[in-house]
C-alpha positions as CSV (number, residue, x, y, z in Angstrom):
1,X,-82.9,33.5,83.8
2,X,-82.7,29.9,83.9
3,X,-84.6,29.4,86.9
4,X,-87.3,31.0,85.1
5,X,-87.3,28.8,82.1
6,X,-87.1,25.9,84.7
7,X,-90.4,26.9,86.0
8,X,-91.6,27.6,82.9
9,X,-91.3,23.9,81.3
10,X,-92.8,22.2,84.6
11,X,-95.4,24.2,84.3
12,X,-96.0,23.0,80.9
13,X,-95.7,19.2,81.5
14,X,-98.3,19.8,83.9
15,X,-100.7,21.1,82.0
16,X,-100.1,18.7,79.2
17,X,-100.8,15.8,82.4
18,X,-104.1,17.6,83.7
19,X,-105.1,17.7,79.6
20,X,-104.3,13.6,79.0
21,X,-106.3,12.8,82.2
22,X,-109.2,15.0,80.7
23,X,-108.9,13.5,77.4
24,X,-108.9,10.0,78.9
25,X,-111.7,10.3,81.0
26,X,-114.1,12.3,78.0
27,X,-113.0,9.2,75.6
28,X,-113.5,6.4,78.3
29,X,-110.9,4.0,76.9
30,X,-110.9,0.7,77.8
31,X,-108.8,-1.0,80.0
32,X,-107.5,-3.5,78.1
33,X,-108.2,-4.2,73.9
34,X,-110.6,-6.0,72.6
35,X,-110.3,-9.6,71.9
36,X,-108.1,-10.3,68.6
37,X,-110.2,-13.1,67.9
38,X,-113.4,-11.8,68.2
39,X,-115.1,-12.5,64.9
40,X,-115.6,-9.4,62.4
41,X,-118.4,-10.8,60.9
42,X,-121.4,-11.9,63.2
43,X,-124.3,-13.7,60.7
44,X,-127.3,-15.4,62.3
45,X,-128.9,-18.2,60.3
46,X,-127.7,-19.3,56.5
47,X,-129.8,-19.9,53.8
48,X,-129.2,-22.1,50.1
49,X,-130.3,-19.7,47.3
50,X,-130.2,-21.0,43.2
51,X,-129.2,-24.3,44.7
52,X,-125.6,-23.5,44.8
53,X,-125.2,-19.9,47.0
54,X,-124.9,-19.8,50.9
55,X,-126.0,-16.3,52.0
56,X,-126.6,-15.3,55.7
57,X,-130.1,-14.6,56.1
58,X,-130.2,-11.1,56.4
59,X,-128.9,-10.9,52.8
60,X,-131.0,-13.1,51.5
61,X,-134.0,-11.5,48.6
62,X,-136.3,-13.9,49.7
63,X,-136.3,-16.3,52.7
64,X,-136.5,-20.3,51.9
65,X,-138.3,-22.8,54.5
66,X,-134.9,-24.3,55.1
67,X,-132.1,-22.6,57.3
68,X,-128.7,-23.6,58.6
69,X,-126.8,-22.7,61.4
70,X,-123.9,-21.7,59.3
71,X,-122.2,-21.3,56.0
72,X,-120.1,-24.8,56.6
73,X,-123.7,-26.2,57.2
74,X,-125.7,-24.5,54.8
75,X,-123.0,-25.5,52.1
76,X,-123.3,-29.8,53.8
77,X,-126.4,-29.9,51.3
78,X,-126.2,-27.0,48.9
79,X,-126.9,-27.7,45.3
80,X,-126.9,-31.1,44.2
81,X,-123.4,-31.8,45.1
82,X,-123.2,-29.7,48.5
83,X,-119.2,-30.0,49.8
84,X,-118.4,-33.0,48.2
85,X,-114.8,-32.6,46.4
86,X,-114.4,-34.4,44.0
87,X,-117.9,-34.6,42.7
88,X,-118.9,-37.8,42.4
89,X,-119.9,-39.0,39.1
90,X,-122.8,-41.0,39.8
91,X,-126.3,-40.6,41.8
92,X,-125.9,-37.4,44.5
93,X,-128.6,-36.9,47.0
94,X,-128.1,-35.0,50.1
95,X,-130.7,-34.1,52.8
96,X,-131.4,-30.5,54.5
97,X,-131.6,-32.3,58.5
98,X,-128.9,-32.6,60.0
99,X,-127.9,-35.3,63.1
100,X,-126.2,-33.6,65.7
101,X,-123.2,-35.9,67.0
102,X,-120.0,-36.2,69.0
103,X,-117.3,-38.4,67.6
104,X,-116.8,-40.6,70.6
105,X,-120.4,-41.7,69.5
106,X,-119.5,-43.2,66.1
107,X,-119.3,-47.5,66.1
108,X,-117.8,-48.2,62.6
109,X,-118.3,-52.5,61.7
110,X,-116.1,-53.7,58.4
111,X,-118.0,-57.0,57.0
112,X,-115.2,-59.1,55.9
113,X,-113.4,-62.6,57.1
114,X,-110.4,-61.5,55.9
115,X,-108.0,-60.1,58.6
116,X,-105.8,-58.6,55.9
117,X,-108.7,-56.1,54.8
118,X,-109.9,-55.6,58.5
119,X,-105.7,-54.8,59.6
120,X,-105.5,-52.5,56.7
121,X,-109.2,-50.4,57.0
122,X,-108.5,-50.2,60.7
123,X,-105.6,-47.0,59.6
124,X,-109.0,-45.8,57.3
125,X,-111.3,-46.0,59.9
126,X,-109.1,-44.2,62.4
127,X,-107.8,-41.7,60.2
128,X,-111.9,-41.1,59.7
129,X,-112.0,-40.3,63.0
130,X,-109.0,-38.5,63.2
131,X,-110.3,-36.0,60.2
132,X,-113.9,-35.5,61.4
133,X,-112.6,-34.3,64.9
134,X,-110.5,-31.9,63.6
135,X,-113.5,-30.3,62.0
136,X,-114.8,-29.9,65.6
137,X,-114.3,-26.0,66.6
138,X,-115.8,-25.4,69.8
139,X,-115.8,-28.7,72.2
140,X,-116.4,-32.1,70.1
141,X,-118.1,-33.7,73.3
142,X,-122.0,-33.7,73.6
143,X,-124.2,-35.0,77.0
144,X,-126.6,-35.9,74.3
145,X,-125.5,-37.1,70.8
146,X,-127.0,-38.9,68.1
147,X,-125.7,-42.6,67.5
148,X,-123.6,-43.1,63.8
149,X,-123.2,-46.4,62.8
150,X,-121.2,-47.1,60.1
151,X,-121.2,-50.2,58.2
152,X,-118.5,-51.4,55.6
153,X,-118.6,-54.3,52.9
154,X,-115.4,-54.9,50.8
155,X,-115.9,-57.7,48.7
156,X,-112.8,-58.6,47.6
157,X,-109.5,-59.4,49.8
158,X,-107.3,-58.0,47.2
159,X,-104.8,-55.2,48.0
160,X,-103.6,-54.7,44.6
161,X,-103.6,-50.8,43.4
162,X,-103.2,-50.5,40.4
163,X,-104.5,-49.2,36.7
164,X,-106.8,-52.1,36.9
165,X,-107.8,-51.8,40.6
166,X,-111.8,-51.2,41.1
167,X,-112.2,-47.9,43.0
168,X,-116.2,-47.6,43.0
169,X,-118.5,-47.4,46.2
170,X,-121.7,-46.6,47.4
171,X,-122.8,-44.5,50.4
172,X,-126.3,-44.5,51.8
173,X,-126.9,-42.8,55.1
174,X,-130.7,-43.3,56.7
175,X,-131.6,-41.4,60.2
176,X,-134.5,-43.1,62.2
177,X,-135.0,-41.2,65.8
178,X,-131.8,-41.1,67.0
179,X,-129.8,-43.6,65.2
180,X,-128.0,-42.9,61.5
181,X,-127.2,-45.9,60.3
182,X,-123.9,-45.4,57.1
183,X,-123.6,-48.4,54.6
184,X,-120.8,-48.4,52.4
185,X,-120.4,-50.9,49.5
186,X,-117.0,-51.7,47.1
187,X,-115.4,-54.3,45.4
188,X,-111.7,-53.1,47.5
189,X,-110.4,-51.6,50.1
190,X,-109.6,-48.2,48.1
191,X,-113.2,-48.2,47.3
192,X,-114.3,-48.1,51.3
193,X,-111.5,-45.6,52.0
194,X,-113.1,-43.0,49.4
195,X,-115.9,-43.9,50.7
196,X,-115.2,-42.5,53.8
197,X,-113.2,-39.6,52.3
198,X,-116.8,-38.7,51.2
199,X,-117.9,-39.1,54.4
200,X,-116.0,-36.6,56.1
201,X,-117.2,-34.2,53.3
202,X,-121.1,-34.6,55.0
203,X,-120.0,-33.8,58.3
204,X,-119.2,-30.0,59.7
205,X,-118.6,-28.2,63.1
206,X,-122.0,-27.2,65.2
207,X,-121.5,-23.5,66.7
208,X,-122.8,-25.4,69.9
209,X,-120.7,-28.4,70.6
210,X,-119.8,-31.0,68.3
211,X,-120.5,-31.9,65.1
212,X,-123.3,-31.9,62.1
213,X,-123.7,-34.8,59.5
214,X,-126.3,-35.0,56.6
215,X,-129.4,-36.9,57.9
216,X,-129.9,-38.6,54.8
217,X,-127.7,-39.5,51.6
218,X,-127.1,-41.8,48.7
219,X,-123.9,-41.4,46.4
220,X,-123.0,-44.2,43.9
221,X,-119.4,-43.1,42.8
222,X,-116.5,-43.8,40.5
223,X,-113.5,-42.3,39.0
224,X,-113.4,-41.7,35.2
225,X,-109.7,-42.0,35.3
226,X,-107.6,-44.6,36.9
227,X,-104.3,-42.8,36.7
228,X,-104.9,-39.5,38.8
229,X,-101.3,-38.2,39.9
230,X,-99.2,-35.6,41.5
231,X,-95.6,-35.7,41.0
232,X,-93.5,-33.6,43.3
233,X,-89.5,-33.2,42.7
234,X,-87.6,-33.8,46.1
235,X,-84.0,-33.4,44.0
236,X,-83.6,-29.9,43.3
237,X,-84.7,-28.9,46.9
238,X,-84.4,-31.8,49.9
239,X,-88.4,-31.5,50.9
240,X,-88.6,-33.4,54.6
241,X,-90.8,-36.7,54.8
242,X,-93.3,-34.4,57.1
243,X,-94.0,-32.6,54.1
244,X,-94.2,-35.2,51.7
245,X,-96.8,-36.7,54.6
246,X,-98.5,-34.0,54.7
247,X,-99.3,-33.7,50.6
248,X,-100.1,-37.4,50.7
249,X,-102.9,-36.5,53.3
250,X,-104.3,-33.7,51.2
251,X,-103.9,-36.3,47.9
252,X,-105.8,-38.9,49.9
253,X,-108.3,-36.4,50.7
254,X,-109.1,-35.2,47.1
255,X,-109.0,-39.2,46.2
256,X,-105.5,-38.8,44.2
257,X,-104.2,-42.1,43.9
258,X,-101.1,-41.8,42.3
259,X,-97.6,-40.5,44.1
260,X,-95.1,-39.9,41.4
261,X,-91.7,-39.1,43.1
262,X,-89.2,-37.7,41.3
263,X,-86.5,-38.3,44.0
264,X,-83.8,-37.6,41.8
265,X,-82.1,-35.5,39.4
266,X,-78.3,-34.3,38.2
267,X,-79.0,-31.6,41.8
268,X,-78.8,-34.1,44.0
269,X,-79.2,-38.2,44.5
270,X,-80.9,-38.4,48.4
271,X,-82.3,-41.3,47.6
272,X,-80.5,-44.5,49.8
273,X,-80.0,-47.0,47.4
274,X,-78.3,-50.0,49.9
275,X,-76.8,-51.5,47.3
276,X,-74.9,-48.9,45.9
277,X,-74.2,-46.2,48.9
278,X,-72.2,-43.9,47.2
279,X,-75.2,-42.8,45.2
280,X,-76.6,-40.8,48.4
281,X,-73.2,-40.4,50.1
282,X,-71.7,-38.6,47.5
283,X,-75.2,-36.9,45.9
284,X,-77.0,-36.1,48.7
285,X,-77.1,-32.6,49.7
286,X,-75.9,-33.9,53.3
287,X,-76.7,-37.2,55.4
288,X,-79.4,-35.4,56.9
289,X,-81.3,-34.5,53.5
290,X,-81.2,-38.4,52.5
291,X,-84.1,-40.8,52.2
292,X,-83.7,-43.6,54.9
293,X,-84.3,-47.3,53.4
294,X,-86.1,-47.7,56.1
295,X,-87.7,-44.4,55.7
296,X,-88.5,-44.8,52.3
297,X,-90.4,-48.9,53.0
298,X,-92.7,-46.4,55.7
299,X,-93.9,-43.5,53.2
300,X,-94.7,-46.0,50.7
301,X,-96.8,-48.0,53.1
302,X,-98.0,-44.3,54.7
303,X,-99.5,-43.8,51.3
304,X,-101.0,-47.1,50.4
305,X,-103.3,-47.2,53.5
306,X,-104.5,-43.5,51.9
307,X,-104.9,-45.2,48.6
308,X,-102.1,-43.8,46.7
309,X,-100.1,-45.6,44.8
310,X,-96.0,-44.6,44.8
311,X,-94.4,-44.6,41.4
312,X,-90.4,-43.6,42.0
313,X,-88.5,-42.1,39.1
314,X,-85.1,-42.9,38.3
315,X,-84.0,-40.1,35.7
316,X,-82.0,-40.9,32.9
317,X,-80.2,-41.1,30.2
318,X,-80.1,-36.8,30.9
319,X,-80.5,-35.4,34.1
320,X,-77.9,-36.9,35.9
321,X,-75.3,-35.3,38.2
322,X,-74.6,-35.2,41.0
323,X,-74.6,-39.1,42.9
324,X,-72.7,-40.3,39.4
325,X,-69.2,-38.6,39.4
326,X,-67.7,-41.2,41.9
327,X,-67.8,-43.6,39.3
328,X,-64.9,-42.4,37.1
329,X,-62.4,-43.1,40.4
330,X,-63.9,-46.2,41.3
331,X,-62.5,-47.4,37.9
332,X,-65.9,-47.8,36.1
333,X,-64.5,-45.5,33.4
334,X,-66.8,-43.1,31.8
335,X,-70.5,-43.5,33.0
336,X,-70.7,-40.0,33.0
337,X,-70.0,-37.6,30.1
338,X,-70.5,-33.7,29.7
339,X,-69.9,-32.2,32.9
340,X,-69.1,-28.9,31.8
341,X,-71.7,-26.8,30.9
342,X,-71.6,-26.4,27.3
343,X,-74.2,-29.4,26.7
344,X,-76.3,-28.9,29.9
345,X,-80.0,-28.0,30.6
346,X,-79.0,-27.4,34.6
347,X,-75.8,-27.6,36.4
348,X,-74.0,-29.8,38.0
349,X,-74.4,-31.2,34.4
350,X,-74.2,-34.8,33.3
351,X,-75.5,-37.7,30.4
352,X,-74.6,-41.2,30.6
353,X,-72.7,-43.0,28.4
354,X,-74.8,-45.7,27.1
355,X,-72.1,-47.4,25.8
356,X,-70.3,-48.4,28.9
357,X,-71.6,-51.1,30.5
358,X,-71.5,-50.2,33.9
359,X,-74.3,-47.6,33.3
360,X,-76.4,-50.5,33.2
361,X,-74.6,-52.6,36.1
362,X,-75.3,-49.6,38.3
363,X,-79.1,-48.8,36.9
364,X,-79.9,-52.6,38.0
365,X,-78.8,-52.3,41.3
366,X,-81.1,-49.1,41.4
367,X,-83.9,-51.0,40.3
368,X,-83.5,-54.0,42.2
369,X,-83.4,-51.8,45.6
370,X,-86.7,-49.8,44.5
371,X,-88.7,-53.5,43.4
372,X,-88.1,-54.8,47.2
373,X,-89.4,-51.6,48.4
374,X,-92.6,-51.6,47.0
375,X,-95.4,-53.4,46.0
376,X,-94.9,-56.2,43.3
377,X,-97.7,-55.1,40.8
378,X,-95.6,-51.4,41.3
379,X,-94.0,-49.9,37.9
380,X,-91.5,-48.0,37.7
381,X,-91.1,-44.3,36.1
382,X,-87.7,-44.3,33.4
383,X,-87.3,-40.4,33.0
384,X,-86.0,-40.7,29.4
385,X,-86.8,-36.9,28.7
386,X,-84.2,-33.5,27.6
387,X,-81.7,-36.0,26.2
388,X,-78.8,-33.8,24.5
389,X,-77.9,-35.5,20.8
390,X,-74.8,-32.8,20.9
391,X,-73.6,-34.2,24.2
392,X,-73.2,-37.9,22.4
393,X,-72.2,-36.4,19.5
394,X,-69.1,-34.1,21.3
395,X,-67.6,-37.6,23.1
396,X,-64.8,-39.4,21.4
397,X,-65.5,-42.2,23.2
398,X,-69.1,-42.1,21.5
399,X,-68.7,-41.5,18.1
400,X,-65.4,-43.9,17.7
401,X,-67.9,-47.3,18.9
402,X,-70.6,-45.6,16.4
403,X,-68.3,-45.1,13.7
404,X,-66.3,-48.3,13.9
405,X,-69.9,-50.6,14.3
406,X,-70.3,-49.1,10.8
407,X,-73.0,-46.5,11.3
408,X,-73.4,-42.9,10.7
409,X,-73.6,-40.2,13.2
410,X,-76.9,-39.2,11.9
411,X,-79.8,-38.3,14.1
412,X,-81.9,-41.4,13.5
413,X,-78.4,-43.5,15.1
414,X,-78.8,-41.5,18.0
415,X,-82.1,-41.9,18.5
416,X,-81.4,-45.8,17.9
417,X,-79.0,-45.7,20.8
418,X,-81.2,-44.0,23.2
419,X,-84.2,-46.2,22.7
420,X,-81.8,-49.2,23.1
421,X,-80.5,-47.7,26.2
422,X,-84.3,-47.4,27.6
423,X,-84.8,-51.0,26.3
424,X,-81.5,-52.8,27.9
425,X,-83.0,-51.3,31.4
426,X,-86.6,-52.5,30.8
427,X,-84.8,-56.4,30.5
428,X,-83.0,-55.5,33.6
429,X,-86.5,-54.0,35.3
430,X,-87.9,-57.3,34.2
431,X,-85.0,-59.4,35.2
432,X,-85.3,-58.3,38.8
433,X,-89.0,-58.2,39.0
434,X,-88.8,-62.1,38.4
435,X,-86.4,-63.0,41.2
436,X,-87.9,-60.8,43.8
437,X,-91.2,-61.9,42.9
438,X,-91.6,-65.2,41.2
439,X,-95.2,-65.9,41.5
440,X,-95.9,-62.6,39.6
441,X,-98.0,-63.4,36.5
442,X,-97.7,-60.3,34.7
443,X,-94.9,-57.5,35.0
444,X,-96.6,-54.1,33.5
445,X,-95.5,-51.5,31.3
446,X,-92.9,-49.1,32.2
447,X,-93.2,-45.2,32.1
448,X,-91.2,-42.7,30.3
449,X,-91.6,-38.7,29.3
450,X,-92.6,-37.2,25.8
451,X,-89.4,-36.7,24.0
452,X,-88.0,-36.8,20.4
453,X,-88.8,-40.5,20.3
454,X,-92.2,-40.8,21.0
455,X,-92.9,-37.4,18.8
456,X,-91.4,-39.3,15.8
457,X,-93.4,-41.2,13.5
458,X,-91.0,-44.2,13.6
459,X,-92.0,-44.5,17.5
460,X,-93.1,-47.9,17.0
461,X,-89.2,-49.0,15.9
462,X,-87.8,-47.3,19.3
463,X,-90.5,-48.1,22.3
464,X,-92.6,-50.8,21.4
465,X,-96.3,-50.2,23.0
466,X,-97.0,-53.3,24.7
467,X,-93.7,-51.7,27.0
468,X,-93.8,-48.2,27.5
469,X,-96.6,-46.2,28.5
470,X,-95.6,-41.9,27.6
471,X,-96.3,-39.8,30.1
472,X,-97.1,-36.4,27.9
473,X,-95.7,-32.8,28.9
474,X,-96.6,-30.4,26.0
475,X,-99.1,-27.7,25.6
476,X,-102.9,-28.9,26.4
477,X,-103.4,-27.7,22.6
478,X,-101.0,-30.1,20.9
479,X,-101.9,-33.3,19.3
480,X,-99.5,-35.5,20.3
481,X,-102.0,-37.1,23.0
482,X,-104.2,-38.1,21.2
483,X,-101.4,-39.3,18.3
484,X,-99.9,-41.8,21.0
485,X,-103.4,-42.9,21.8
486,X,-104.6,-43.5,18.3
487,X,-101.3,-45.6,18.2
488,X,-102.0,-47.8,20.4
489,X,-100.2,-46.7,23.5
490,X,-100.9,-45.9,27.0
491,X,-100.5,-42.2,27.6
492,X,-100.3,-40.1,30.9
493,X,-101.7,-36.5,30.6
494,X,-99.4,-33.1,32.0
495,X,-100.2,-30.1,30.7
496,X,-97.4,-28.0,30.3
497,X,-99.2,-24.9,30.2
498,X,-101.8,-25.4,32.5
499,X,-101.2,-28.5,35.3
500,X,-97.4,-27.3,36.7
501,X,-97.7,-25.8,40.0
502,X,-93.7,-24.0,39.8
503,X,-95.2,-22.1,36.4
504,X,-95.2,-18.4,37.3
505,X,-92.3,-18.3,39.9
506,X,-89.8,-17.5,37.1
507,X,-88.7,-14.9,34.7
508,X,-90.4,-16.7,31.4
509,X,-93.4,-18.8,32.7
510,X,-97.1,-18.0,33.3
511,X,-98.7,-18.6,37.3
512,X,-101.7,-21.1,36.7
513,X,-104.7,-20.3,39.0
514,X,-106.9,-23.1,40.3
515,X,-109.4,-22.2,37.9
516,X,-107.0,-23.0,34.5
517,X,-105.9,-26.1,36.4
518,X,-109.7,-27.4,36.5
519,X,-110.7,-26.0,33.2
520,X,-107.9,-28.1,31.4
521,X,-109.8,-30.8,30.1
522,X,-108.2,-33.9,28.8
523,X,-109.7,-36.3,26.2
524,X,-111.6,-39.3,27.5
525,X,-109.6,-42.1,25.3
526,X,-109.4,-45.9,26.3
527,X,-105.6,-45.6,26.4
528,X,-105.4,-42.3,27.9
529,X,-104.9,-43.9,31.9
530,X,-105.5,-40.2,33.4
531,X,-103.0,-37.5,34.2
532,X,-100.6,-35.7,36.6
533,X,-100.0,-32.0,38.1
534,X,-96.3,-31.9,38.7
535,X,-94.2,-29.8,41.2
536,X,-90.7,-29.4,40.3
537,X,-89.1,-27.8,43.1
538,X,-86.7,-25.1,41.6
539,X,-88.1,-22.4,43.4
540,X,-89.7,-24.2,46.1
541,X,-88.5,-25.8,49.1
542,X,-89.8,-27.5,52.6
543,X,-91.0,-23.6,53.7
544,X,-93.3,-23.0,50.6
545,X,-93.7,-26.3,48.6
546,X,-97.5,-27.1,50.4
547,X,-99.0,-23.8,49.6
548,X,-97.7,-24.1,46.1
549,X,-99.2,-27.4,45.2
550,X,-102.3,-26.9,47.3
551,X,-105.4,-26.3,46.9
552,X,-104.5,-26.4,43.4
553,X,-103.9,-30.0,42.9
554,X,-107.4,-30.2,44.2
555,X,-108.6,-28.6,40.8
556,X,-106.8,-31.3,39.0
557,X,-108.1,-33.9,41.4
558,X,-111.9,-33.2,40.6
559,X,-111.0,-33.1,36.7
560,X,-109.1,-36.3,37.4
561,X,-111.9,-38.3,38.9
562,X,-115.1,-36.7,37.5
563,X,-114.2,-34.8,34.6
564,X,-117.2,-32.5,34.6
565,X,-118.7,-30.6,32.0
566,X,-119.7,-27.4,34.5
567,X,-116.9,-24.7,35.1
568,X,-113.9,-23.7,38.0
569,X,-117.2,-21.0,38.2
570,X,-119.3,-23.5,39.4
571,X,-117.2,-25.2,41.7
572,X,-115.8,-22.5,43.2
573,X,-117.7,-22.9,46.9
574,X,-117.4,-26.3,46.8
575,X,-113.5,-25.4,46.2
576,X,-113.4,-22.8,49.0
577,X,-114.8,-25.8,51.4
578,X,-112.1,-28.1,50.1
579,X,-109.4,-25.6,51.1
580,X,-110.8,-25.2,54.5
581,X,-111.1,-29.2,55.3
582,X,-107.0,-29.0,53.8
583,X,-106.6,-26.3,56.8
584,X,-108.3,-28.5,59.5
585,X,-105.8,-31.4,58.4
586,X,-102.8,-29.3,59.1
587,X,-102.3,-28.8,55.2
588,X,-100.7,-25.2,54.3
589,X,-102.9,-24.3,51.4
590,X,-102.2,-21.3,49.7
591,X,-105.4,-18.5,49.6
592,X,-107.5,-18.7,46.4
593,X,-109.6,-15.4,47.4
594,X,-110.4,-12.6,49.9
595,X,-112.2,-13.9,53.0
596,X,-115.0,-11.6,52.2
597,X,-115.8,-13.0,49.0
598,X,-115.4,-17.0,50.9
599,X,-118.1,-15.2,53.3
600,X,-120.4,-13.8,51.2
601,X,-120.8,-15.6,48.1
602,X,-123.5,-14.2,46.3
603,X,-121.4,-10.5,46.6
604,X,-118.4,-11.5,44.4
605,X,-119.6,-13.4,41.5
């Protein structure tokens, strides 16, 4: 009986063999799978329809006397604006011809005497290079290329960035035979930079080898605002110096010019301060999430060369923590007061006392290690926002000075003391910005946040104008903007509900798309300088915090330089391109929309 069900099961895995083989052969499977690259879409030649679509051919309703190679070329010179990000605000006209190039074959000349302006464009010109080759997808090498001579004037030898600072230029680019000759014009340095930025937004990949540019262009271009910021939080999450590289690369390449780096915060202190180690010693997350001296001085000059300013933050009288409690054993008393968590907007919790001395000892040593830093026309950023009144009001210490000076513990005497506390470290900003730098002529205005001072009508008495410039975070609907401006002072733009990038990632706040991040307009004021998109890092860290500022930032970036009347609608391809020249600079944008809609543009409107 078992021998019989033996023979009976072999004689069943053979059959099921002699079936496979059958199968196999009546299918014809390949060998081996198809490529994983192998591209899902195959389109032949591109065409430019309604002056702003790029449609393969074959889907085209009618067929225009121009055609491109490809969607990335198609969209080189594609309504009146083509890829440019951010569009410029001035003249705009691109050519259909292309010059077919290799990189090796661009000569770039800078007119100037000045060494100075030639050291510093020489980290511009080769990060030029640097960018178009990384556009290259097949082999950048040609037997025959096109020549591209690039010629830049800078007519000043200034290298002062600033609110102030001239960031115009002009780019004209003529073809004759086989020569393109590139002439770009400014008044600075920054101007030439963006001028080559643009640049790199009229050149694409060929699907032969190397690249494409425009044949012919003129742009006359300036930005509408001078303040045109991203500030990215590096306190609740330690974000690596790679990462902050690699945002200052994507900010240079939308022409953002302003870094604002809110180091710290009462999480963590990991910024070295020399003077003062214990800050980072005992705030830092560890030694290894700390911010070098040495580290810092490089980053700062990293970003300059892009054109973007850094402005460091040093939060307080609220929003400190951790990097303060030290002090109490050092014997400097009480420079830090409610530490539990009955008066705190995030733990570890902590406000300074602004009536021990010591705060300010310790807040000048702060300052005088960030002025050597950086440049000497550089401000500086105050925090000054969230202050707890019930935290000052709950210390003993507190109210006895208040109550024995003679005042009341009313609500106006606290807001007395914190404007005096912002005003005792403006003298000591000042103090230090004169010994490090004695030939200065001018120290600038300091920046603070929107708080219960500047909403109050009396703003006048606590932060005089000529001193504080406000750097705004309310709803894009609220009038205080253009209160502060009618007043007289300096205001910095942040839309709370429209321009923060960690919006979205918890339980009570809305996600803002690209498309509300470019439709927030902001008011065109003499004393509004501009505006910032801001990245606090609660919920994001080294692993996520690229894709959740970019592209996004870009959408600010255009409103920020150009301001345009037309619609996120209307940019949108010009957008997609942005986000794919991020991706060829090693930038981790997040994705905006399906790959099918980026490939076929008149299908998803």
């Amino acid at each position: 009986m078992n021998d019989s069900k033996k023979e009976f099961a072999a004689q069943r895995v053979a059959r099921a063999k002699i079936a496979s083989r059958n199968q196999k052969k009546k299918l014809q499977l390949p060998s081996t799978p198809p490529a994983r690259d192998m591209p899902i879409f195959n389109f032949g030649r591109w065409v430019c329809i309604e002056e702003r679509l790029c449609v393969a051919e074959e889907n085209a309703s009618f067929c225009p006397n121009t055609t491109f190679e490809s969607q990335e070329d198609c969209r080189l010179s594609c309504g009146k604006y083509g890829a440019i990000w951010p569009m410029p605000t001035g003249n705009c006209e691109l050519g259909n011809d292309r010059v077919h190039f290799s990189p090796k074959k661009v000569k770039i000349i800078v007119m100037t005497n000045s060494s100075t302006i030639e050291k510093f464009l020489y980290t511009t010109t080769r990060s030029f290079d640097q960018n178009i080759a990384k556009e290259c997808k097949q082999n950048c090498n040609l037997e025959k290329s096109a020549e591209v001579i690039i010629y830049a004037t800078v007519n000043s030898t200034s290298l002062t960035l600033d609110w102030d600072t001239n960031e115009a230029y002009s780019l004209n680019v003529h073809t004759t035979g086989n020569v393109s000759r590139v002439e770009i014009k400014a008044a600075t340095v920054y101007g030439v930079r963006h001028a080559f930025e643009t640049l790199t937004n009229l050149v694409t990949s060929s699907k032969s080898n190397g690249l494409l540019l425009v044949s012919s262009a003129y742009i006359d271009d300036r930005p509408i605002y001078p303040h045109r910021g991203l500030l990215l939080d590096t306190a609740r999450n330690f974000i690596p110096l790679r990462r902050i590289r690699n945002t200052i690369d994507a900010m240079a390449a939308s022409k953002l010019n302003v870094f604002h780096w809110h180091v710290v915060d009462t999480h963590s202190f990991p910024l070295e301060i020399c003077r003062i180690r214990q800050m980072s010693e005992h705030g830092a997350y560890s030694a290894s999430n700390t911010y070098r001296r040495n580290d810092t001085i490089d980053l700062i000059k990293y970003a300059r060369v892009r054109g973007v300013r850094v402005i460091v933050e040093i939060e307080g009288p609220s929003h400190v923590g951790k990097g303060w409690h030290w002090t109490s054993k050092a014997g400097l008393g009480h420079v830090i007061i409610c530490t539990n968590r009955e008066a705190c907007h995030n733990p570890p919790c902590g406000q300074l006392n602004p009536f021990n001395q010591n705060v300010y000892m310790l807040i000048k040593a702060i300052y005088e290690d960030i002025a050597e830093i950086n440049a000497p026309e550089e401000t500086l950023h105050m925090g000054g926002d969230e202050v707890l009144i019930p935290c000052w009001n709950k210390s003993k210490e507190i109210r006895k000075y208040i109550t024995e000076g003679g005042l009341e513990l009313s609500l106006q005497t606290f807001h007395n003391l914190w404007s005096v506390y912002h005003k005792i470290n403006l003298k000591s900003w000042n103090e230090v910005k004169r010994r490090i730098f004695p030939k200065i002529e001018k120290i600038g205005p300091v920046i603070i946040w929107s708080s219960a001072l500047t909403e109050s009508e009396a703003i006048d008495h606590y932060l005089p104008k000529e001193q504080f410039i406000v750097q705004t975070r309310v709803d894009a609907n609220s009038t205080l903007t253009t209160m502060l401006a009618g007043k007289g002072y300096k205001v910095i733009v942040s839309s709370s509900n429209a321009w923060y990038f960690g919006h979205g990632s918890g339980e009570s706040s809305v996600y803002h798309s690209w498309n509300k991040m470019y439709d927030n307009r902001i008011e065109t004021h003499p004393n509004i300088l501009g505006g910032e998109a801001c990245m606090m890092s609660d919920t994001a860290d080294r692993f996520a915090i690229e894709s959740r500022i970019w592209p996004r930032a870009g959408a600010a970036a255009e409103r920020l330089w150009s301001n345009p009347n037309s619609t996120s609608h209307q940019a949108k391809y010009r957008f997609y391109r942005f986000r794919q020249r991020l991706i060829s600079r090693e930038v981790r944008p997040d994705a905006v929309a399906p790959k099918y809609c980026v490939l076929h543009e008149n299908q998803c409107e």
